[in-house]
C-alpha positions in Angstrom: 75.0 135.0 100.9 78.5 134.2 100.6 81.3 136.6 101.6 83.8 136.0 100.3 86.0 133.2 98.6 88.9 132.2 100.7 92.5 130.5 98.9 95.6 129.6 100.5 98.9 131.3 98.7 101.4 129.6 96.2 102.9 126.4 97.4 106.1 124.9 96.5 105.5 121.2 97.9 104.0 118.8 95.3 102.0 116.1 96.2 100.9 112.8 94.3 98.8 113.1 91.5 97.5 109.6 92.9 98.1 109.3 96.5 97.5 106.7 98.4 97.0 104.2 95.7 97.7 101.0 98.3 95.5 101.9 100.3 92.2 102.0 98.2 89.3 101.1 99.4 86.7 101.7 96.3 86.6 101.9 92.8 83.3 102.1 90.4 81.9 104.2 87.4 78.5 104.0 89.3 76.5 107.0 90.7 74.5 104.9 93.4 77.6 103.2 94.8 80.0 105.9 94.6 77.4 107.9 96.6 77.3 105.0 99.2 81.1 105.0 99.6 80.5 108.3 100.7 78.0 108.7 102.6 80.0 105.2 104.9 83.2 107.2 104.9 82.0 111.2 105.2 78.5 110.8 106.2 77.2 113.0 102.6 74.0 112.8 101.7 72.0 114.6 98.3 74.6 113.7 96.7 74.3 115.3 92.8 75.7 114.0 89.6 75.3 117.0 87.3 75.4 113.9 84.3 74.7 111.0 85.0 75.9 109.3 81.5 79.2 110.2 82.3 81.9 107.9 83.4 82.4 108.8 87.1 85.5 106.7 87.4 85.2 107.0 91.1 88.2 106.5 93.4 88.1 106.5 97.1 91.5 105.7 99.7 91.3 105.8 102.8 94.2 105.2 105.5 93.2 104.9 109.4 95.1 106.0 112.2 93.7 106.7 115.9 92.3 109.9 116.0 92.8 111.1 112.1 92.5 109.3 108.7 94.2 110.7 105.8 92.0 109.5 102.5 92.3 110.4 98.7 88.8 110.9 97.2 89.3 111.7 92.8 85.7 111.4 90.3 86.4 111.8 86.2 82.8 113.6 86.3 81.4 116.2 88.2 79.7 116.1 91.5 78.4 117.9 94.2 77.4 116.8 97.8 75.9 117.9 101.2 77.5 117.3 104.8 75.5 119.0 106.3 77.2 119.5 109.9 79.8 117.1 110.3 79.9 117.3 114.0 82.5 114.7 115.0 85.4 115.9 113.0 87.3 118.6 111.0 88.2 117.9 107.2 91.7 119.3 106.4 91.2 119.5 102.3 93.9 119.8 100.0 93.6 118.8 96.1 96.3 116.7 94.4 94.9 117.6 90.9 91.8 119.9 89.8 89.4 122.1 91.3 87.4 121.5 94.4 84.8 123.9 95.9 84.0 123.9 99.9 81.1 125.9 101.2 81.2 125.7 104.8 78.7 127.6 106.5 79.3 131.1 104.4 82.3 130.6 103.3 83.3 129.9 100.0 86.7 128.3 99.5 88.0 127.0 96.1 90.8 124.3 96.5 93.3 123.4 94.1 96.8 122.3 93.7 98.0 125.7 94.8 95.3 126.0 97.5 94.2 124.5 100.5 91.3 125.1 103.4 89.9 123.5 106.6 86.3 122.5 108.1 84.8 123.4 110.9 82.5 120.9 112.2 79.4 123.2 113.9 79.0 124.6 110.3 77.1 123.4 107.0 79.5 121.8 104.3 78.9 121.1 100.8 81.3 120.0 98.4 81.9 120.1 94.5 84.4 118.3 92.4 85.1 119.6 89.0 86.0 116.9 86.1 89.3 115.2 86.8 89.6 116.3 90.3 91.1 114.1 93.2 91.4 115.6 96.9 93.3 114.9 100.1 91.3 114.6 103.0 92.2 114.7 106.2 89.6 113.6 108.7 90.5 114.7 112.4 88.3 113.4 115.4 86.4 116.6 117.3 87.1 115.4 120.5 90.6 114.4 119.8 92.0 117.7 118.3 89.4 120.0 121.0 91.5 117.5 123.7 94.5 118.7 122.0 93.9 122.3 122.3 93.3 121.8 126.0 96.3 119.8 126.5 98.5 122.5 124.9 96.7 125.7 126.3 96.0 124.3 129.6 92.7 126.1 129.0 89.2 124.7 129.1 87.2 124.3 125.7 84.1 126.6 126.3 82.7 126.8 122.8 83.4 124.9 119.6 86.9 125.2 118.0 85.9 127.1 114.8 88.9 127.8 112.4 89.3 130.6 109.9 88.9 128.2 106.6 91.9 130.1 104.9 95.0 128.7 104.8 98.1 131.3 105.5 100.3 130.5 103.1 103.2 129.6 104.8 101.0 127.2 106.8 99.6 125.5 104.2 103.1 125.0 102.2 104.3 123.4 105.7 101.0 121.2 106.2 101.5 119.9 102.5 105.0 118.8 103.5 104.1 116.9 106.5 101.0 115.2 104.7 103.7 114.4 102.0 106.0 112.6 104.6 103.0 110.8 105.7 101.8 109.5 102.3 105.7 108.4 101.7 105.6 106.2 104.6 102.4 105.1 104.0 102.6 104.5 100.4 106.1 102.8 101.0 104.4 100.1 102.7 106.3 100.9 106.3 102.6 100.4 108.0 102.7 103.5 110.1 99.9 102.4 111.9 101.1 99.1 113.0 103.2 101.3 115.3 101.3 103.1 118.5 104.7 105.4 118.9 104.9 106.3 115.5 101.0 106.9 115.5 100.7 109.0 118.4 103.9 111.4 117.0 102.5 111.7 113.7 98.8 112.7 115.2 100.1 114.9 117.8 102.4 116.5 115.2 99.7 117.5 112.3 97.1 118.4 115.3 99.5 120.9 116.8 100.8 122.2 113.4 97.2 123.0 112.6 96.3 124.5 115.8 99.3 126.7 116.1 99.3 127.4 112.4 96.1 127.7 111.2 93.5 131.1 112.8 90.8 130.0 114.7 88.9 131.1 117.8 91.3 129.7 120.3 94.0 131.4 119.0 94.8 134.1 121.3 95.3 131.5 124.3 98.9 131.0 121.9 99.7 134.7 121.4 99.8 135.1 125.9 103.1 133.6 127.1 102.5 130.6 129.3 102.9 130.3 132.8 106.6 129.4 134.0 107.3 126.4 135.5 109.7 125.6 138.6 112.7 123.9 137.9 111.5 120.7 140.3 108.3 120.2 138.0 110.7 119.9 135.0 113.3 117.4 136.5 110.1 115.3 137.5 109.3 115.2 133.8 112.7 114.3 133.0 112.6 111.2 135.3 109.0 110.4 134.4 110.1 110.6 130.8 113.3 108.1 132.1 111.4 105.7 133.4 108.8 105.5 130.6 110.9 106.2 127.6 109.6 102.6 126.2 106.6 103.4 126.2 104.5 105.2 123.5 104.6 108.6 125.5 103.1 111.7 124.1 103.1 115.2 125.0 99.7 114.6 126.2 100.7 111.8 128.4 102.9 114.0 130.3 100.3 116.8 130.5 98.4 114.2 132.2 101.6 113.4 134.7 102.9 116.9 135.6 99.9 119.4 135.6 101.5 121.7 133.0 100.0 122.7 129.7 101.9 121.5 126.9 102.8 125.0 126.0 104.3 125.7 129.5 106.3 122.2 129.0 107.7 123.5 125.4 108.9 126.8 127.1 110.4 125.1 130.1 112.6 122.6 127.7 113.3 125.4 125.2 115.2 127.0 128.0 117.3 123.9 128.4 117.9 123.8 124.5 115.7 120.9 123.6 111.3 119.6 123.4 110.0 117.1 125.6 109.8 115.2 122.2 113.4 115.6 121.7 114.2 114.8 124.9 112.6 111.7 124.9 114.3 110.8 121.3 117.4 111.2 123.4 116.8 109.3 126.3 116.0 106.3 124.1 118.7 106.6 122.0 120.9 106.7 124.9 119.0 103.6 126.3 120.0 101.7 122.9 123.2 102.6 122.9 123.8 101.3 126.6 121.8 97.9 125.6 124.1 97.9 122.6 126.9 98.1 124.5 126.4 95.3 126.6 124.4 93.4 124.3 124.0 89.2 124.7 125.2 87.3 122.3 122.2 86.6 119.5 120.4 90.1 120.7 120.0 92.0 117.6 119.5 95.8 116.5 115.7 95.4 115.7 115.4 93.8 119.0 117.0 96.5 121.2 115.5 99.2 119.1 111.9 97.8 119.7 112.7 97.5 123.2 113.4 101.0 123.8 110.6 102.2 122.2 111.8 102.9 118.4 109.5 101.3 116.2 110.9 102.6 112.7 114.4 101.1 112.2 115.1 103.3 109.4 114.9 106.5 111.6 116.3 105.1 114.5 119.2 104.0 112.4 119.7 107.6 110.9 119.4 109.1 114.4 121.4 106.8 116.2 124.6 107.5 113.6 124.0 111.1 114.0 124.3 111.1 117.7 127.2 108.4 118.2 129.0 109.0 115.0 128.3 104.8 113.7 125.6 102.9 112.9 124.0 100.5 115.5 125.1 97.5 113.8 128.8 98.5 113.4 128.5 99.3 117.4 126.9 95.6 117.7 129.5 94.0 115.6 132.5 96.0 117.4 131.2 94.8 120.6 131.3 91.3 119.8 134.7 91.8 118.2 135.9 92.6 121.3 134.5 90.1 123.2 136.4 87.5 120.9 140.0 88.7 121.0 
């Protein structure tokens, strides 16, 4: 029996009515190969078509990262199908346009523009579209976002992650804006995932948002205050971070490094006004301006910005005028202005 119907509160941040239109990967009126495209991309089976004579119009998009895809799946018709247990990943499910309802184990959740839920794997799902509906999926990797929850507790995984399928509603009007800056990118053709820095910021950022956001069984591990951590321990990050800051570094790479949890690392650079995230931003962008600064005739701003570790010149352009008060190339051309007179 169900228990109740879960629904995530108003929402201010719109999304696409059609998202993700570059990056479709199927398009058919036909019951049997819409249900294949499904069953390759979610793993569905006994998959219904309450009428079959009706145009399906089936659409399916799907954009890969690493660890998390972020897909657009939108029918004319009605149709209903089974996950079963997904297993090997969570489905974050927000719809663009119509009415979607989740049953996942006995939980019933009806998504729609103003609504919003999430999976958990370990528990039976089955899906219905209404007519006209089109849903944002995304699709996280178990083992990447239980790694997650280790890396930012510190605390071992000891049963499944199992999350509360409602969405709080100020957590859900946040998650919509980050999946709308995603989709941007993406839809403006900047190939995000060309770019491992830009992949592993965006991952780490909706996997955290989620966990800290979003109720689940874990949850408590983020209400205890974290362990303090000894001034030396943070100054080793600092110079790890230093000598790295090239690199596509993540939070969990400098869990890995120090020893800390990644909630213990947040609190210890909260005290010195700033994240480990932030800090690294800085550090690079005080590696570009140095390389800028003495920069070799023909070295240009794409150059030096790939080289310490920016890897979208638009941001790095933004961030780099806020900090120094010019734009990289006006500190390139002033520098070889200089050297001329």
């Amino acid at each position: 029996m169900l228990n109740r119907e879960t629904a995530m509160g108003p929402t201010t941040t719109a999304l696409p009515v059609r998202p993700l239109s570059r990056y479709q990967i199927a398009a058919t009126s036909r019951a049997d190969e819409a249900a294949s495209f499904i069953y390759s991309t979610y793993c569905g089976h006994q998959i219904r078509f309450p009428d079959r004579a009706a145009s399906l119009r089936f659409r399916l998009c799907e954009a890969p990262l690493a660890r998390i895809s972020v897909g657009a799946l939108s029918f004319d018709a009605q149709i209903g199908y089974d996950l079963g247990e997904t297993e090997i990943f969570y489905l974050v499910q927000i719809a663009a346009s119509g009415t979607i309802r989740y049953i996942n184990g006995n939980e019933l959740c009806v998504v729609t523009p103003r609504q919003g839920m999430v999976t958990s794997p370990t528990r039976p799902l089955s899906i219905h579209y209404g007519p006209s509906s089109c849903g944002l999926i995304v699709k996280i990797r178990r083992r990447a976002l239980e790694r997650h929850l280790h890396v930012l507790t510190g605390e071992p995984i000891t049963a499944p992650l199992t999350f509360d399928p409602r969405f709080r509603p100020q957590f859900g009007d946040r998650y919509r804006g980050l999946l709308r800056f995603l989709m941007e990118d993406l839809e403006a053709g900047n190939s995000i995932g060309d770019h491992p820095v830009l992949v592993t910021n965006v991952e780490d950022t909706l996997m955290t948002a989620l966990l800290v956001g979003q109720p689940h069984n874990y949850s408590r591990q983020f209400e205890a205050q974290p362990p303090d951590v000894a001034p030396r321990q943070i100054r080793e990050v600092e110079e790890y971070i230093r000598a790295h800051a090239a690199e596509p570094l993540s939070i969990d790479d400098l869990v890995r490094y120090s020893g800390i949890s990644g909630r213990s690392l947040f609190r210890a650079f909260r005290t010195l006004g700033t994240s480990p995230m932030a800090f690294l931003r800085s550090v690079r962008l005080d590696d570009a301006r140095a390389r800028l600064l003495a920069a070799a005739p023909g070295e240009s701003v794409t150059d030096i910005a790939l080289d310490c570790g920016f890897e979208h010149l638009g941001r790095f352009s933004k961030e780099y005028a806020r900090r120094f008060s010019e734009s990289p190339s006006r500190t390139l051309r002033r520098v070889h202005r200089m050297r001329q007179s």
